[in-house]
TIVEX-113560 format. One line per field, with one value per atom (N, C-alpha, C): residue number from 0; residue in one letter; x, y, z; atom name. Coordinates in steps of 0.2 Angstrom, whole numbers, always signed. Layout:
seq	[NUM/...]
type	[A/...]
px	[X/...]
py	[Y/...]
pz	[Z/...]
atom	[CA/...]
REM end
This chain:
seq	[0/0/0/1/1/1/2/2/2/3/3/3/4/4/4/5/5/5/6/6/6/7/7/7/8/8/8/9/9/9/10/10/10/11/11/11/12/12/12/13/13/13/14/14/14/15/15/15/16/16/16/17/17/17/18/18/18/19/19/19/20/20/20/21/21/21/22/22/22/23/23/23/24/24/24/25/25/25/26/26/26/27/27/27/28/28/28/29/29/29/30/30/30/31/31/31/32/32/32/33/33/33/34/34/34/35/35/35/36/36/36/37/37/37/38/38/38/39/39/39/40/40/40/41/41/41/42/42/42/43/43/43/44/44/44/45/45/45/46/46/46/47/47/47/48/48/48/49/49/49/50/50/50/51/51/51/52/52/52/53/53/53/54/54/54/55/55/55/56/56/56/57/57/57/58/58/58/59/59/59/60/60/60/61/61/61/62/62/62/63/63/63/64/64/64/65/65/65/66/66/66/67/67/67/68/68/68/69/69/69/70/70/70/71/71/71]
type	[X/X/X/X/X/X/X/X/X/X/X/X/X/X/X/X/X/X/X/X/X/X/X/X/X/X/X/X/X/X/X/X/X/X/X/X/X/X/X/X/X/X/X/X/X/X/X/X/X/X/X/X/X/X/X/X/X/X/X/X/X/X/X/X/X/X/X/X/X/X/X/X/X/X/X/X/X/X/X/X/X/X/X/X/X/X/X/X/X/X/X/X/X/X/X/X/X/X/X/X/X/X/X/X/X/X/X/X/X/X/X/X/X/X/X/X/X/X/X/X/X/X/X/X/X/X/X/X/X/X/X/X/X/X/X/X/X/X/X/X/X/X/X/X/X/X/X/X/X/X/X/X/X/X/X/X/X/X/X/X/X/X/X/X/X/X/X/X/X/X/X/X/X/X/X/X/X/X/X/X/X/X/X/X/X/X/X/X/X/X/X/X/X/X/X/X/X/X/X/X/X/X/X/X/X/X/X/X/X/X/X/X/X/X/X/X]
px	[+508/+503/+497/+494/+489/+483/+478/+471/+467/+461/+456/+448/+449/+441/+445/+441/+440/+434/+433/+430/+428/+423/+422/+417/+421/+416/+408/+412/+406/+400/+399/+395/+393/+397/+396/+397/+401/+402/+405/+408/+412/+411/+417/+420/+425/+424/+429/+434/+441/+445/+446/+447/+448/+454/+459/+466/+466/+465/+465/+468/+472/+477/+475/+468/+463/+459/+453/+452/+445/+442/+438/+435/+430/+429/+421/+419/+411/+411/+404/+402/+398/+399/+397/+392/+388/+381/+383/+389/+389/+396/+398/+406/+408/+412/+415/+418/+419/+422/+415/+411/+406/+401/+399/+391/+386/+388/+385/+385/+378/+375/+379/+383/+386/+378/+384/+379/+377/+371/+369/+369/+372/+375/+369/+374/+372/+372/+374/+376/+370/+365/+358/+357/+356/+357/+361/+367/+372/+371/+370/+369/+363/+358/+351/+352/+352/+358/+362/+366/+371/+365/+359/+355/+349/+348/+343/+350/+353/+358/+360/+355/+358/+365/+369/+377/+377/+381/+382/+388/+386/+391/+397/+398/+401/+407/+404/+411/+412/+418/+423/+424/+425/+429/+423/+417/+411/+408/+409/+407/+411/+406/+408/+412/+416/+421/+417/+414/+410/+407/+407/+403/+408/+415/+421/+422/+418/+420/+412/+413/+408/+404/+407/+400/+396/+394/+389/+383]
py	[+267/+269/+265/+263/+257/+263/+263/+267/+263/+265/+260/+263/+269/+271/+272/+270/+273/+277/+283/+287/+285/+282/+281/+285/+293/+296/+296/+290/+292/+286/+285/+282/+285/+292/+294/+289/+286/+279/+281/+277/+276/+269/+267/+260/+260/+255/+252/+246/+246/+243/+237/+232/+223/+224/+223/+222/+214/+213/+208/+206/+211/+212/+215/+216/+217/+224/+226/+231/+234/+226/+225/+230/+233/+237/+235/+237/+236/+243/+242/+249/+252/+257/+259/+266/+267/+273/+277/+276/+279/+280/+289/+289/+283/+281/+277/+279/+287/+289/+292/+297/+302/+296/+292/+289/+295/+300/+304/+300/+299/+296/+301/+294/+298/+298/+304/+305/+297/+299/+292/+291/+284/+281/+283/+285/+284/+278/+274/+267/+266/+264/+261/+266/+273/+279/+278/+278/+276/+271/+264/+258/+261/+261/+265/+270/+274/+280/+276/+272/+268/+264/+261/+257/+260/+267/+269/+273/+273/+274/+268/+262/+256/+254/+254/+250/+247/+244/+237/+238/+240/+242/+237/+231/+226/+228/+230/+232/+240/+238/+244/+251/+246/+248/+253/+254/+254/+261/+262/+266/+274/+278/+286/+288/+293/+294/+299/+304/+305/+301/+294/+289/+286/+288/+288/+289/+298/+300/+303/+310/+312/+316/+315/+322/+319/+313/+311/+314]
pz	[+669/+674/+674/+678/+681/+682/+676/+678/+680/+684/+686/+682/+680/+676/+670/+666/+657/+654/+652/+649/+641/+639/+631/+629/+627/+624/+620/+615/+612/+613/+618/+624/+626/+629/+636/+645/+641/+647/+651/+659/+663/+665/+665/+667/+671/+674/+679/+675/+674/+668/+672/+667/+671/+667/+668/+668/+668/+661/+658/+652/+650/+646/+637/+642/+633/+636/+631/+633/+638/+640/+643/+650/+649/+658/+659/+666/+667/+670/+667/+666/+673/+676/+683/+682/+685/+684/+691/+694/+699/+700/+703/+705/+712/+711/+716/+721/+723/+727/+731/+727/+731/+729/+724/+725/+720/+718/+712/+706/+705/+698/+693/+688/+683/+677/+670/+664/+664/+659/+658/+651/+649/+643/+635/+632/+626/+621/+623/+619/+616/+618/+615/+608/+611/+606/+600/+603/+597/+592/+595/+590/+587/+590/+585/+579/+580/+575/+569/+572/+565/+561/+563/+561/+559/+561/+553/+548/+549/+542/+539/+540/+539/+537/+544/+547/+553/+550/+556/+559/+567/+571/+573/+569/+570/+564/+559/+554/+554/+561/+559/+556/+550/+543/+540/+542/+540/+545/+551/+554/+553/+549/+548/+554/+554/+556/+563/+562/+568/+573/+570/+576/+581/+579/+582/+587/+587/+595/+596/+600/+605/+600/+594/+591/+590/+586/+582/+587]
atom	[N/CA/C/N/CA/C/N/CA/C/N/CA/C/N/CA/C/N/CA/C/N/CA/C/N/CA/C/N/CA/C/N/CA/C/N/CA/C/N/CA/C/N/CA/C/N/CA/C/N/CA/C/N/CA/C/N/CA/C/N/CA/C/N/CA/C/N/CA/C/N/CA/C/N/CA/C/N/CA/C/N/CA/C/N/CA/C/N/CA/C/N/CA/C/N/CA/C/N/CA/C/N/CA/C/N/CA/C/N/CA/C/N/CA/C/N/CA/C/N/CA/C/N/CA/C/N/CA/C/N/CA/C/N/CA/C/N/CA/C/N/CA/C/N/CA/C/N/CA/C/N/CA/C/N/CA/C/N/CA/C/N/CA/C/N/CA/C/N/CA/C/N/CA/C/N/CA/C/N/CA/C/N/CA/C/N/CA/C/N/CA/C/N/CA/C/N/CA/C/N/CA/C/N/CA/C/N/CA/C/N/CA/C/N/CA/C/N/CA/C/N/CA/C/N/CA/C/N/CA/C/N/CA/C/N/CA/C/N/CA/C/N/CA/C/N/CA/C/N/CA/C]
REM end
């Protein structure tokens, strides 16, 4: 099945998927069908959060298991 949005939880994100054989999307602040402003991103949040519990969002291996999904 060919999707065209991706939902990333623990962002709060929507993207539009680039079908590039990886896991890459651009991130959209608006549905594409009605034009309703989607929620607005948590990303910034999230990195901040990993960074006063000083972790670096780059190692994986390293990220608490609730920062995985939508609880944190």
């Amino acid at each position: 099945m060919d999707m065209l949005i991706v939902y990333t939880s623990k962002f709060n994100e929507y993207g539009l998927i680039i079908h590039d054989e990886g896991e890459s999307s651009i991130q959209i602040n608006n549905c594409p069908w009605c034009g309703q402003r989607l929620p607005v991103s948590k990303r910034d949040s999230w990195f901040e959060e990993l960074e006063n519990i000083s972790i670096e969002a780059f190692s994986e291996e390293h990220i608490p298991k609730k920062f995985k999904t939508d609880d944190w």
